[in-house]
C-alpha positions as CSV (number, residue, x, y, z in Angstrom):
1,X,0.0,0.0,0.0
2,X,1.3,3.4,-1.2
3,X,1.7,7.0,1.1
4,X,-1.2,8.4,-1.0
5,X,-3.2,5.1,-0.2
6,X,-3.0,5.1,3.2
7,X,-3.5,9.0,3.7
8,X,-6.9,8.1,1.8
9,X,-8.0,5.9,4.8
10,X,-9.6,7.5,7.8
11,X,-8.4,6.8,11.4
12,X,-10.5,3.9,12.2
13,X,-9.2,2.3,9.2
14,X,-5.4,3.3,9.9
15,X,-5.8,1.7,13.2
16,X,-7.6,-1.2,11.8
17,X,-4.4,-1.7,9.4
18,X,-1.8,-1.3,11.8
19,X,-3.1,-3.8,14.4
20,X,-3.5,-6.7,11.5
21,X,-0.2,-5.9,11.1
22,X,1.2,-6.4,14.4
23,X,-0.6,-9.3,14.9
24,X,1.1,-10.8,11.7
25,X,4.4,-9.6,12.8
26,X,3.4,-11.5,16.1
27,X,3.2,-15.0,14.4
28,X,6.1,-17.8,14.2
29,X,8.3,-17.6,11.0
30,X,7.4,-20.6,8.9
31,X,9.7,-23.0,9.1
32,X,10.7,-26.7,7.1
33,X,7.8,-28.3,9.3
34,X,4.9,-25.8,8.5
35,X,5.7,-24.6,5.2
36,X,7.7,-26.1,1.8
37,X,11.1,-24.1,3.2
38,X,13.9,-26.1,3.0
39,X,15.3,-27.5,6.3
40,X,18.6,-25.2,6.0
41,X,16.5,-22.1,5.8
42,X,15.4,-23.0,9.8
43,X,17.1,-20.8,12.2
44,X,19.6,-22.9,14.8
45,X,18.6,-23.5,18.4
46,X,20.7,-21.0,21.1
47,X,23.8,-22.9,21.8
48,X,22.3,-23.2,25.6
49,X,19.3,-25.0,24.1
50,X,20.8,-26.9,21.9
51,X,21.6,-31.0,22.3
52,X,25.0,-32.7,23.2
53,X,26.5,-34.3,20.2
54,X,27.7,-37.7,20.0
55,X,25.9,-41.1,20.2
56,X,22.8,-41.4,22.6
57,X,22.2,-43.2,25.7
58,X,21.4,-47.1,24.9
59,X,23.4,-46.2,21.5
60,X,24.3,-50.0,19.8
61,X,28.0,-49.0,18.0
62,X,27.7,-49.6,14.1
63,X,31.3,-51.3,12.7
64,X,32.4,-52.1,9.5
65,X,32.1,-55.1,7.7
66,X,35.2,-56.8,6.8
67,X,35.7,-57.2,3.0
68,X,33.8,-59.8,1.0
69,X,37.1,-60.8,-1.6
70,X,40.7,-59.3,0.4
71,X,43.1,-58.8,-2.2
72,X,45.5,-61.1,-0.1
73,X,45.2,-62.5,3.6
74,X,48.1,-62.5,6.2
75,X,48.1,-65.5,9.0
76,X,49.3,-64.3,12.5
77,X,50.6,-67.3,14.1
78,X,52.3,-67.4,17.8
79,X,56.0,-67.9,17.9
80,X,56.3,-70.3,20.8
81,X,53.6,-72.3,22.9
82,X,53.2,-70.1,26.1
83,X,52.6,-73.3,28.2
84,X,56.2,-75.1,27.4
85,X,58.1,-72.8,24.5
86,X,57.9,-75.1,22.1
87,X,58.3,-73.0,19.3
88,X,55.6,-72.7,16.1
89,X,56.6,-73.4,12.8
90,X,56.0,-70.8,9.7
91,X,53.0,-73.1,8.3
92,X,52.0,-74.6,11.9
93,X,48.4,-75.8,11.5
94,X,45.8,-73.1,13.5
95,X,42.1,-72.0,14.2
96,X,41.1,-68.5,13.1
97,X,39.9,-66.3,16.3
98,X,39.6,-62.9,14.9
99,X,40.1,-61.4,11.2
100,X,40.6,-57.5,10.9
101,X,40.6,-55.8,7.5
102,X,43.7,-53.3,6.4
103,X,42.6,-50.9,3.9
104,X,44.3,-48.5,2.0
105,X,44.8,-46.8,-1.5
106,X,47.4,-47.8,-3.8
107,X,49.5,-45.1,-5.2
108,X,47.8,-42.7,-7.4
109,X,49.4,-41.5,-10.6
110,X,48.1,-41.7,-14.3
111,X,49.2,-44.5,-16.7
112,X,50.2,-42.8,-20.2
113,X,50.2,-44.3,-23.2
114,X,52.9,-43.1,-25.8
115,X,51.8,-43.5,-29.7
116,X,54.3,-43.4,-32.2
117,X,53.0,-42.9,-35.5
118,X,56.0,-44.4,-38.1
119,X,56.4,-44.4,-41.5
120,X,58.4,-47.1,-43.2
121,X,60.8,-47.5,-46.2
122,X,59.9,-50.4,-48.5
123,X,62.8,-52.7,-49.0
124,X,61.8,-53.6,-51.9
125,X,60.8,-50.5,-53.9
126,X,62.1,-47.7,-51.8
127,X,58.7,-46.4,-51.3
128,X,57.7,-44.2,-48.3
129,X,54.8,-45.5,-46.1
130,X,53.1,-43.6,-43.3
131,X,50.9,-45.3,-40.6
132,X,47.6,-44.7,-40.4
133,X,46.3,-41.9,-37.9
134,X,46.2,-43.2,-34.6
135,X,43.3,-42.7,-32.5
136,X,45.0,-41.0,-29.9
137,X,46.3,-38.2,-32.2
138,X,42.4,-37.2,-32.5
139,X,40.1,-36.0,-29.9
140,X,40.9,-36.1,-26.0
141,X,44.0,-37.7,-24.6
142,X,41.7,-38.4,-21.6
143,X,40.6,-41.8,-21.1
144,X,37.2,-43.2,-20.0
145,X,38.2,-43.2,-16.1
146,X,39.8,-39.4,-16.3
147,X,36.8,-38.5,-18.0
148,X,34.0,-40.3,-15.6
149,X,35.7,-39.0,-13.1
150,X,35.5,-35.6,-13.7
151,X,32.0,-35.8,-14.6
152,X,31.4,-37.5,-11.8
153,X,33.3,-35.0,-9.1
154,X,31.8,-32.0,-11.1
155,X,27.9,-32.7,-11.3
156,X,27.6,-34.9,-8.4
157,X,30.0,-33.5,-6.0
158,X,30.0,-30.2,-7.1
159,X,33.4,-29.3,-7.3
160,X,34.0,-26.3,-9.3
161,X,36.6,-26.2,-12.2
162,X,39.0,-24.7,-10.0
163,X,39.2,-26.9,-7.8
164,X,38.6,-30.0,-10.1
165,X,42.1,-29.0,-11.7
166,X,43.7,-28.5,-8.2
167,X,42.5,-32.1,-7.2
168,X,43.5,-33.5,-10.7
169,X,46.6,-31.9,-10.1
170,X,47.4,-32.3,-6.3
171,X,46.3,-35.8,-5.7
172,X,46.8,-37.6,-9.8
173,X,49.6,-36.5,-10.2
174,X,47.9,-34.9,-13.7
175,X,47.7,-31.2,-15.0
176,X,44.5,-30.3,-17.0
177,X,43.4,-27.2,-17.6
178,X,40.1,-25.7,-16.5
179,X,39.4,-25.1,-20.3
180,X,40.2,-29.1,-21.2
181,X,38.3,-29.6,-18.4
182,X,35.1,-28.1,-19.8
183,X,35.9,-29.4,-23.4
184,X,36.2,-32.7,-21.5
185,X,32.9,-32.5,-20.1
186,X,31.0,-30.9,-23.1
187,X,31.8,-33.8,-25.3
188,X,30.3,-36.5,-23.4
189,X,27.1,-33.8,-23.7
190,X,26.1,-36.0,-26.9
191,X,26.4,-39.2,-25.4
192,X,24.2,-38.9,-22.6
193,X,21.5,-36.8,-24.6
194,X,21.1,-39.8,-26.3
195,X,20.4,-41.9,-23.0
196,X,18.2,-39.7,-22.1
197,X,16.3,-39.7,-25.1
198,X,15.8,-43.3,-24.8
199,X,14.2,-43.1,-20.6
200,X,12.3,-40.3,-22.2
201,X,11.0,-43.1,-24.4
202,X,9.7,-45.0,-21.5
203,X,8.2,-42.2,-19.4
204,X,6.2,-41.3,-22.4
205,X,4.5,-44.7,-22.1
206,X,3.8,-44.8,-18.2
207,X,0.6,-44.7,-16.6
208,X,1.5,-43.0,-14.0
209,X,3.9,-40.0,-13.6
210,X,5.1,-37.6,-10.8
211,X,6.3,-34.4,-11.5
212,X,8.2,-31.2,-9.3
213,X,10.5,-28.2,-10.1
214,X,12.4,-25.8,-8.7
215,X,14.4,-23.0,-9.3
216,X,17.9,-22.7,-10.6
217,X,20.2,-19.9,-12.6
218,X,21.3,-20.3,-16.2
219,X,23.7,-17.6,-17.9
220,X,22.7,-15.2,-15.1
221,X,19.0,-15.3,-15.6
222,X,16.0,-17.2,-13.2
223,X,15.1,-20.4,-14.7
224,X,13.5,-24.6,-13.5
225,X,15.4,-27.6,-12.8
226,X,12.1,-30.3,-13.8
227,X,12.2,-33.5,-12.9
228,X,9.4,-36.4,-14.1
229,X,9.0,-39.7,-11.9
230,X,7.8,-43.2,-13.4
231,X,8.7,-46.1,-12.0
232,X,10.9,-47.4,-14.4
233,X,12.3,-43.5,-15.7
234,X,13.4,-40.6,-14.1
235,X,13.6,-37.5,-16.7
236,X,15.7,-34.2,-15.2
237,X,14.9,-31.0,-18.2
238,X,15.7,-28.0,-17.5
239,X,14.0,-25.2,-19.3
240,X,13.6,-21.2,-18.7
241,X,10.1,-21.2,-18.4
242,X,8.1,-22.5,-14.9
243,X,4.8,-22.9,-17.5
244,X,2.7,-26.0,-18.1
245,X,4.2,-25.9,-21.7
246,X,7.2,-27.5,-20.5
247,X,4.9,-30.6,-19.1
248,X,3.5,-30.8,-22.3
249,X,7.0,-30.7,-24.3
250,X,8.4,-33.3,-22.4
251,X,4.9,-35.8,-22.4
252,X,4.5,-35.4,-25.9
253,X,0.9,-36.0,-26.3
254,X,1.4,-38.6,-24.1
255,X,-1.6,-38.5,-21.1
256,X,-1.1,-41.1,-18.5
257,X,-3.6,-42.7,-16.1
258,X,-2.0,-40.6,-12.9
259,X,-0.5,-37.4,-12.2
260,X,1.3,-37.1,-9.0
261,X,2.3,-33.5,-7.9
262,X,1.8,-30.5,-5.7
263,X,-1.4,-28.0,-6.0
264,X,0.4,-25.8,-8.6
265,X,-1.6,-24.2,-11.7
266,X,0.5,-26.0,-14.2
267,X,1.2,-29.4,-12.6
268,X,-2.4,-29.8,-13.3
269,X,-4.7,-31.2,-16.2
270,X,-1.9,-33.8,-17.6
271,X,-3.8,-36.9,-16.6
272,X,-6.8,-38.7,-16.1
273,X,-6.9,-38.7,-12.3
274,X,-4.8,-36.5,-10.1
275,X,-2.9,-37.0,-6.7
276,X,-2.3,-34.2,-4.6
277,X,0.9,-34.3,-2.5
278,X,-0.2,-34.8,0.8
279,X,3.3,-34.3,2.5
280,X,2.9,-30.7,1.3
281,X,-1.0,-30.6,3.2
282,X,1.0,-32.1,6.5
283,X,3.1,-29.5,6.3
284,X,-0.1,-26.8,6.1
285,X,-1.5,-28.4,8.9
286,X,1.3,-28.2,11.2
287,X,1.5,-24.7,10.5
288,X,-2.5,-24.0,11.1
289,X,-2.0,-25.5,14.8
290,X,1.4,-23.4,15.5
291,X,-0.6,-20.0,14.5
292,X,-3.8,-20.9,13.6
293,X,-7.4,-21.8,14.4
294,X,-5.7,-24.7,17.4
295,X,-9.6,-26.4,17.3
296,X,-9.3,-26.8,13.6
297,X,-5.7,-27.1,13.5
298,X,-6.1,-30.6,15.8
299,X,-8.9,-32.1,14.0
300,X,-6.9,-31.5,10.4
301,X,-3.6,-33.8,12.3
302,X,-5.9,-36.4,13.3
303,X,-7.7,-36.9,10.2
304,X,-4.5,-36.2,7.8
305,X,-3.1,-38.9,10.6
306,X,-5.6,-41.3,9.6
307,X,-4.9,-41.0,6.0
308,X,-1.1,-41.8,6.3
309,X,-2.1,-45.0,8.6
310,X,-4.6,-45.7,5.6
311,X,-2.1,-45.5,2.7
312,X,0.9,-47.5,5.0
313,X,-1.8,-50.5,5.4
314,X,-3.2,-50.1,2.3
315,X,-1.6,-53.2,0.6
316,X,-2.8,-55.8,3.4
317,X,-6.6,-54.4,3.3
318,X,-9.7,-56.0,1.5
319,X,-11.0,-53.4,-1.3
320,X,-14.1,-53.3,0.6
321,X,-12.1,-52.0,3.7
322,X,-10.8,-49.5,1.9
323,X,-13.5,-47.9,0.3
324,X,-15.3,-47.7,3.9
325,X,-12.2,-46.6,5.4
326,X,-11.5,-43.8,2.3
327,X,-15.4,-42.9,3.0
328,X,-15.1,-42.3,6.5
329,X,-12.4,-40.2,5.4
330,X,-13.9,-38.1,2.7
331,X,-17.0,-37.4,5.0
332,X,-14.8,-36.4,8.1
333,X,-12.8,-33.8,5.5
334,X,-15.8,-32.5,4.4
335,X,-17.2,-31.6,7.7
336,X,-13.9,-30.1,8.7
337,X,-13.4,-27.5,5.5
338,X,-17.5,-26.0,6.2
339,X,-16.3,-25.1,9.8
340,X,-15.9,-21.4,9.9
341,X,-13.1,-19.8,11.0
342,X,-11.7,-16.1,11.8
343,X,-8.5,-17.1,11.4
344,X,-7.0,-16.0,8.1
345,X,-4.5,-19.0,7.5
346,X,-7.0,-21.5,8.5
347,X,-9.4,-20.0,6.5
348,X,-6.1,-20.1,3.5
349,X,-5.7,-23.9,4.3
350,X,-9.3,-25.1,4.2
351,X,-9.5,-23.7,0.7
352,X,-6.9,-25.2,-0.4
353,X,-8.0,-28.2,1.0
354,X,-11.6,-28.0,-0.4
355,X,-10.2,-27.5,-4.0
356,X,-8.2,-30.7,-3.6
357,X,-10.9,-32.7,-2.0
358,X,-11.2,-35.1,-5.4
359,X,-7.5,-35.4,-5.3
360,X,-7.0,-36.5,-1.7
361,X,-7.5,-40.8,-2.3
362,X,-6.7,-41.4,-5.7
363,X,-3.4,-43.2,-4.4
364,X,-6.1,-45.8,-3.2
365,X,-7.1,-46.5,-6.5
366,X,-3.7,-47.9,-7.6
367,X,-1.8,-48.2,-4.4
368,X,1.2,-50.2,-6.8
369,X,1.6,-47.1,-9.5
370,X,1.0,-44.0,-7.3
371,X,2.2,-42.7,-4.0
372,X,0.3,-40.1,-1.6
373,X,3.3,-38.1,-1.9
374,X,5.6,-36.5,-4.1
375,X,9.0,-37.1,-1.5
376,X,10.6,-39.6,-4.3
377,X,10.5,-36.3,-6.8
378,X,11.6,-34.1,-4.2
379,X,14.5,-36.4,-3.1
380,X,15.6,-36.2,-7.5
381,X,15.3,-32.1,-7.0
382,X,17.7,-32.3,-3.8
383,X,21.1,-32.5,-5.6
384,X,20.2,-29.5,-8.1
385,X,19.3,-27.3,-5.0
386,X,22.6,-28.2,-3.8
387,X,24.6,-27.5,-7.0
388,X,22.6,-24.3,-7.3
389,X,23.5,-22.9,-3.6
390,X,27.3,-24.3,-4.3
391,X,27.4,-23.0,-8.1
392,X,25.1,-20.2,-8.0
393,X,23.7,-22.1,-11.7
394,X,25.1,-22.6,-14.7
395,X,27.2,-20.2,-17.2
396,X,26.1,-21.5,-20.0
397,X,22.8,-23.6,-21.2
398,X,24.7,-26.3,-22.8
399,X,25.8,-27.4,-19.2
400,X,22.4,-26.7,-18.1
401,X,21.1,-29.3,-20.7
402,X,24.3,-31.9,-19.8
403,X,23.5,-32.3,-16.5
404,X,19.8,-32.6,-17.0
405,X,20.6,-35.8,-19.2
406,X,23.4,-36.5,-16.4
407,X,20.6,-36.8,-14.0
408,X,18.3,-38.7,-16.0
409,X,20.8,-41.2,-17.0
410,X,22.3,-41.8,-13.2
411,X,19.0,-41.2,-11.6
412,X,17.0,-44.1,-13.7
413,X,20.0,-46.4,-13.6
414,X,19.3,-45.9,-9.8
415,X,16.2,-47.2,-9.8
416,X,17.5,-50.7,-10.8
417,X,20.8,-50.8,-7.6
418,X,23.3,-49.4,-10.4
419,X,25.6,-47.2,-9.3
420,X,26.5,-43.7,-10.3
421,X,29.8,-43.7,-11.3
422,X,29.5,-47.4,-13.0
423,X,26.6,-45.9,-15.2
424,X,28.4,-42.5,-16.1
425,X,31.4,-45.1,-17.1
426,X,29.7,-47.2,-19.0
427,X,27.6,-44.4,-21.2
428,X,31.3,-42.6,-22.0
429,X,32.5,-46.2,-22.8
430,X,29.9,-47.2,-24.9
């Protein structure tokens, strides 16, 4: 509200205005619990408040598990019988009473490989022959593990250039420059574009599909890390715009059974049925009972409670059970959003609860090919908020692009126990 505004209002009105405010400056800050703010946004307990570190009271110690295959196994035999001092000979038959693994890392320093391109002199004629070009005179002198490895370290573990070449350097043994660095990086670009080209494949044939975005920077401007859940795909894109256009891009024409998402304008209408995040509704709720309508606030945990148990037992209940129990739900829910409140965030939160009311139970419907909340999308988003807070985003789109496909490829190969590294490997191998 502008000066001229408020010198338009008369003194009832200013006072009206300036005790809404003070009660709004009154209420809690939202936090990770009440609202969708990330945990590290959460302001630290006093150091006097705060709890001891270490392991707990009751506390059972976790150790490490000793090697499946050692590389090589030492026997510790004694030298001489303690009873009479007989003494042991070096292959003196014994019992095993404890085995301890030794682990270390083996010197680290690159292998190179010098090619010597030769031309000959016939014997016979005299004629001059050159060898053919070899492969290493074209291209990268990088090999596959140099160049995993920096993909690896840079999208995954978010090490800047800088100090990629400084670790290259330091600990290999290897000097690269932050310039073949990048050139390294780019031309994998092609390789994984291609992988992810074929998981897009799948996704456009699932029947169920979860979606999320969140911000992230490319060559200095705001733009959307996406990120598309099926259960046998996971498709990262990112894209400048935050509009429903980019659902549609990546689907194709493609319209599955189920949508899983939050309440946003343009996660919606991409499916048949809809499910509503209800993680995202838990954390509305928590926030109505910190600074809201306490009454209501306490009726929305129980029921919201009860939905949770339902969708945790849902697998071991008859059909008929759940349609009674998902009943008894709906009616209770309806009850709740036609009480009337004063409370302005209450009154916020059972709207958005009404609007979602034929999005709440869909998860019961197909309890194998949708979840009742969107945490496995949110968990995919994690490590982009985390390059974008190390980074600051991306300098260029291309790299914006590469680690979309990056993701996709690593993030799908996931889903069946393979890991990271291994997949990134085998895709600049292939």
């Amino acid at each position: 509200m502008s000066r001229a505004d408020l010198e338009k209002l008369t003194k009832d009105e200013l006072i009206e205005a300036y005790l809404s405010l003070q009660a709004k400056l009154r209420l809690p800050a939202k936090t990770s619990r009440t609202s969708s703010k990330p945990p590290s946004s959460d302001k630290k307990e006093r150091r006097e408040k705060s709890k001891p570190g270490g392991a707990k009271p009751g506390h059972r110690g976790e150790f490490r598990r000793l090697a499946d295959a050692p590389d090589f196994t030492v026997d510790h035999r004694p030298d001489t019988c303690r009873n009479c001092g007989h003494g042991f000979a070096a292959d003196a038959p014994g019992s095993v009473i404890g085995e301890y693994d030794a682990i270390e890392l083996p010197p680290i320093a690159p292998i190179i490989e010098r090619h010597r391109r030769l031309q000959c002199t016939c014997p016979h004629c005299g004629g001059e022959t050159k060898a053919h070009l070899p492969k290493a005179a074209t291209g990268t002198p990088f090999g596959p593990n140099i160049r995993a490895l920096a993909v690896y370290l840079k999208h995954f573990q978010h090490v800047s250039y800088e100090r990629l070449q400084g670790l290259f350097r330091d600990v290999f043994g290897l000097t690269i420059s932050q310039g073949a660095l990048m050139n390294l990086l780019r031309r994998g670009a092609t390789l994984f574009s291609t992988r992810k080209a074929d998981i897009l494949g799948r996704l456009r044939t699932a029947r169920a599909v979860a979606s999320d975005e969140t911000g992230v920077r490319i060559e200095g401007v705001n733009a959307y890390h996406w990120v598309f859940r099926s259960s046998d795909a996971v498709v990262h894109e990112a894209a400048m715009s935050r509009g429903a256009q980019v659902i549609r891009d990546v689907m194709d024409g493609h319209r599955p059974d189920f949508w899983l998402s939050d309440r946003y304008s343009a996660q919606q209408g991409h499916a048949a049925k809809h499910q509503t995040c209800l993680a995202h509704l838990a954390r509305d709720i928590a926030r109505v009972i910190e600074v809201g309508d306490a009454a209501i606030g306490l009726r929305l945990k129980l029921w919201i409670d009860d939905l949770f148990a339902l969708a945790r037992a849902l697998r071991s209940l008859a059909t008929s059970t759940v349609k009674r129990k998902r009943r008894d739900l709906d009616n209770r829910i309806a009850d709740i959003v036609r009480t009337t409140t004063d409370c302005e965030e209450t009154r916020a939160v059972l709207n958005k609860i009404a609007n979602a009311r034929h999005q709440l139970f869909t998860f019961t419907e197909a309890p194998d090919l949708i979840e009742p909340t969107n945490n496995a999308c949110e968990r995919a988003l994690r490590p982009s908020v985390i390059n974008r807070k190390v980074t600051n985003g991306f300098r260029a789109k291309w790299a914006a692009e590469l680690d979309a496909a990056l993701r996709t490829a690593v993030d799908t190969a996931r889903l069946a126990g393979i890991n990271p590294y291994a997949e990134i490997r085998k895709i600049l191998t292939a």
